[in-house]
C-alpha positions as CSV (number, residue, x, y, z in Angstrom):
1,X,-22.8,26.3,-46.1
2,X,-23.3,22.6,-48.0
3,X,-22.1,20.1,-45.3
4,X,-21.0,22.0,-42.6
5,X,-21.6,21.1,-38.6
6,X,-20.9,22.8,-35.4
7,X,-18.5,21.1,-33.1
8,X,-21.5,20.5,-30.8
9,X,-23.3,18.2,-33.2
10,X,-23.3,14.9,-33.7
11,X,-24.7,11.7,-34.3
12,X,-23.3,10.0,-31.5
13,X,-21.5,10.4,-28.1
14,X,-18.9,8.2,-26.6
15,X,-17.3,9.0,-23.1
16,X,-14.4,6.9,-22.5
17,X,-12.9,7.0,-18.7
18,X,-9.1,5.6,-18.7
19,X,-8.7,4.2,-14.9
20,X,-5.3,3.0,-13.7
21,X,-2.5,2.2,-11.3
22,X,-1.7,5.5,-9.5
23,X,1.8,5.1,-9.3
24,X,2.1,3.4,-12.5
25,X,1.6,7.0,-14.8
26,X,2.6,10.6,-14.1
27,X,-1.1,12.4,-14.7
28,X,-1.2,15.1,-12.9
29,X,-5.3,15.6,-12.1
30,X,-7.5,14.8,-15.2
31,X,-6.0,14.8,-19.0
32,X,-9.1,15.2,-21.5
33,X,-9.0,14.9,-25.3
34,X,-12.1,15.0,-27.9
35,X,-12.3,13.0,-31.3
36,X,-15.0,12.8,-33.8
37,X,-14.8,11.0,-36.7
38,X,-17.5,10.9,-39.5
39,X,-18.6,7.0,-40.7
40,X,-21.3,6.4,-43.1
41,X,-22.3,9.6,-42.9
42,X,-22.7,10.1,-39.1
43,X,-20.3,12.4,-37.0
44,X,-19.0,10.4,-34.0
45,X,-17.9,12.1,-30.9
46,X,-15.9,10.3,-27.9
47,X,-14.7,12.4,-25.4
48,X,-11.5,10.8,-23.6
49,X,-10.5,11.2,-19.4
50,X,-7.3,9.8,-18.5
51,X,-7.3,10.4,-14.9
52,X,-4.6,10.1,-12.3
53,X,-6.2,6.8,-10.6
54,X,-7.1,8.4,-7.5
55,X,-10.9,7.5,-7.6
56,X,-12.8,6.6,-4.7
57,X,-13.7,2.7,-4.4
């Protein structure tokens, strides 16, 4: 089929990491979210992590 992609490809891969306060939101562990968007002809991924601010410093 003319155009079509797997959900596994793409052009490019973009892994954002939200960090914040951990009293300031109500995330309970990890919230994860994927987007792609096609421009010029390229499939862009990003691959979003909100997490509940708990990391180690």
């Amino acid at each position: 089929m003319a155009g079509y992609r797997a959900d596994d490809e793409y052009d490019y891969l973009f892994k954002l990491v939200l960090i914040g306060d951990s009293g300031s939101k109500s995330t309970i562990g990890i919230e994860f979210a994927t987007k792609s968007l096609n421009i010029d002809n390229k499939v862009i991924k990003a691959q979003i992590w909100d997490t509940a601010g708990q990391e180690r410093r």
